[in-house]
C-alpha angles and dihedrals in degrees: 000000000000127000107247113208121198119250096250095044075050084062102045088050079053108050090036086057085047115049101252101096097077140058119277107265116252121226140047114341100223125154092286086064104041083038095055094050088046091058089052089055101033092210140011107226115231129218146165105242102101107170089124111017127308114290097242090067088054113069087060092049087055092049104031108025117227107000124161115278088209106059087061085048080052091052099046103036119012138054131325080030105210102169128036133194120259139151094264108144084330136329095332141178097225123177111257098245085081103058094095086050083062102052101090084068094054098046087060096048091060086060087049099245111123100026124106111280088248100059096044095095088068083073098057130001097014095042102117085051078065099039090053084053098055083037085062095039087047090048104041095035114231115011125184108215089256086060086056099047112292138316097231123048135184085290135299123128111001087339088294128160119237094252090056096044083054094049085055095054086044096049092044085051096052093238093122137011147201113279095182147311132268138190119329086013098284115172113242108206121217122162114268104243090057082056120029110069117260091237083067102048094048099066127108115272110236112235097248101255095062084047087056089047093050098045087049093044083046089057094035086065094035085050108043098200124012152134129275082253089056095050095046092046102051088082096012101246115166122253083246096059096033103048102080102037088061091058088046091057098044080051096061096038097255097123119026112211114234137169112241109213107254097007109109098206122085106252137213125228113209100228091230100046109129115233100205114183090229149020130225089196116151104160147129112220134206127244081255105040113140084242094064120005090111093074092196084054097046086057091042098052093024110031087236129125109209132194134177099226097188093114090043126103121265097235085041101054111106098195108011148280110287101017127188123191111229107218116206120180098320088330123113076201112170131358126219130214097211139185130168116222103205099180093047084037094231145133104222117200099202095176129014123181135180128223125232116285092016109194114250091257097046096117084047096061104033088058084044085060101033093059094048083050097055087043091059096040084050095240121143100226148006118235122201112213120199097253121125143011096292103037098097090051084042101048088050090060098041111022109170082323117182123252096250124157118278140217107259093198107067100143111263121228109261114232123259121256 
């Protein structure tokens, strides 16, 4: 039969996989740093919504504390380029070492399966709209959408032109890739092969199947313990293509079947997840954090039930409008509704809410986190709103309090056995 682990054993598992069981580590925070946390995570999903700072810096900040922003724009878009941009669960940073593992992806979408309905015709009918485009981009060297016409047009998919729609079908196939950013975070296109290192193009491309295998074998350690859902979705591979790669794992030993006390669904144990006794995990954590990104496992794992409320209504939100969960030992404890005002430098907490059961010492070490948080993001001072259940005991411990520097080493809350 097969071994049942408790849910909170399950957590642990969880947060070790993930980087959240250990103490943040002390020194300078230089590429080995930022890298090693990375290749716990396999990829830092990007996205547009930008109110407190843009999703892919704030994984690391979760994990490492304040690091320098800069050394991961190095990274991803400088020299020597150590991460590229890729679909992996979503727009995603990902170390270059897994670029063969993509390509798979791009080879369908070149094929026009996998890629969104309204950029399929540049497969097919519409494919020499796409290839002018690459002509352009091969010619005049690297082209933001604007340079190439406009990114928005009179309607279509998402209200884009023609020419970005192209550069889209062109970027999922691999085709082209992103040089840099500019401004406002616009994506500047280059051909691949003018990007991406040669002693990464010229490995091997896997056969699909060994990619799958790898891809599932690469969330199963970033997850710890998880369904066969979790591990497909981490970077969002079919049923159909990750089926039978699962059972090829269990097969080698790679992933242990268990049972997790209250899930339904039969888990999967990596063979090498750590099961620490306890946690040192102080940390907030993004909409699209690793952790929980996956809301049905956040409430499996969490009891929490978790929900982006961006799109939602104002007078409809329950907990805010860019809400990040505060994690403290095994405990999602506390969420923040957050906002940086830039022009008044401060971080504003415009809701804050307690979970059920808070530890004694919650307020103390969300402020302690919330100032480390506005001195990284270079803001003056933290302001508590009104908003929320815990704002009042909040805003005593932390009332328009500067962004000093704080002690790193406030005792976590140890996980529960």
């Amino acid at each position: 039969m097969a071994e049942t682990l408790s849910l909170p054993v399950a957590r642990r598992v969880a947060l070790a996989a993930q980087g959240l069981a250990d103490p943040r580590p002390t020194g300078v925070m230089n590429w080995g740093t930022l890298g090693r946390a990375i290749g716990r995570l396999n990829l830092l999903q990007i996205d547009s919504v930008n109110v407190l700072t843009r999703a892919h810096y704030m994984p690391l900040f979760s994990r490492l504390g304040s690091y320098p922003r800069s050394t991961l724009e190095a990274a991803a878009w400088g020299r020597p380029q150590r991460l590229f941009e890729y679909w992996a669960h979503e727009a995603s940073l990902l170390p270059l070492d897994m670029q063969p593992l993509l390509r798979w992806r791009m080879a369908r979408a070149d094929r026009g399966i996998g890629v969104w309905s309204g950029l399929k015709a540049f497969a097919t009918e519409r494919r020499p709209e796409a290839e002018a485009v690459l002509q352009r981009i091969t010619e005049m060297g690297p082209l933001t959408a604007a340079e190439l016409g406009g990114a928005r047009g009179l309607g279509g998919w998402w209200g884009w032109s023609d020419s970005k729609a192209a550069l889209e079908w062109l970027f999922w196939s691999g085709r082209i890739t992103t040089r840099t950013r500019r401004g406002t975070f616009e994506r500047v296109y280059d051909l691949t092969e003018r990007v991406l290192p040669a002693s990464i193009l010229d490995r091997p491309t896997p056969e699909e199947a060994e990619a799958h295998r790898a891809l599932l074998a690469l969330s199963a350690k970033a997850l710890g313990v998880a369904t066969a859902n979790d591990l497909r979705d981490y970077f969002r591979l079919s049923p159909d293509d990750a089926k039978p790669r699962l059972d090829e794992l269990v097969e080698a030993g790679d992933l242990i079947p268990v049972r997790v006390q209250g899930w339904e669904q039969q888990a999967y144990l990596h063979r090498d997840a750590r099961q620490p006794r306890r946690a040192l995990a102080r940390a907030l954590l993004a909409p699209f954090d690793p952790l929980i990104w996956a809301r049905d496992r956040t409430e499996r794992l969490f009891g929490l039930r978790y929900r982006i409320e961006i799109y939602t209504p104002a007078d409809k939100r329950l907990h805010g409008y860019y809400v990040l969960p505060f994690l403290l030992g095994d405990k999602l404890a506390a969420r923040v509704d957050l906002k940086a005002d830039r022009h008044a430098s401060a971080l504003l907490v415009q809701n804050a809410h307690a979970e059920p059961h808070p530890p004694a010492d919650l307020c103390e070490h969300l402020a302690a986190e919330l100032t480390l948080m506005a001195a990284w993001l270079g803001l003056d001072r933290v302001i508590v709103g009104s908003g929320g259940d815990l704002a009042s005991a909040l805003g005593q411990v932390l009332p328009h309090r500067g962004a000093a520097p704080i002690d790193e080493n406030v005792p976590a809350v140890p996980l529960s056995e």
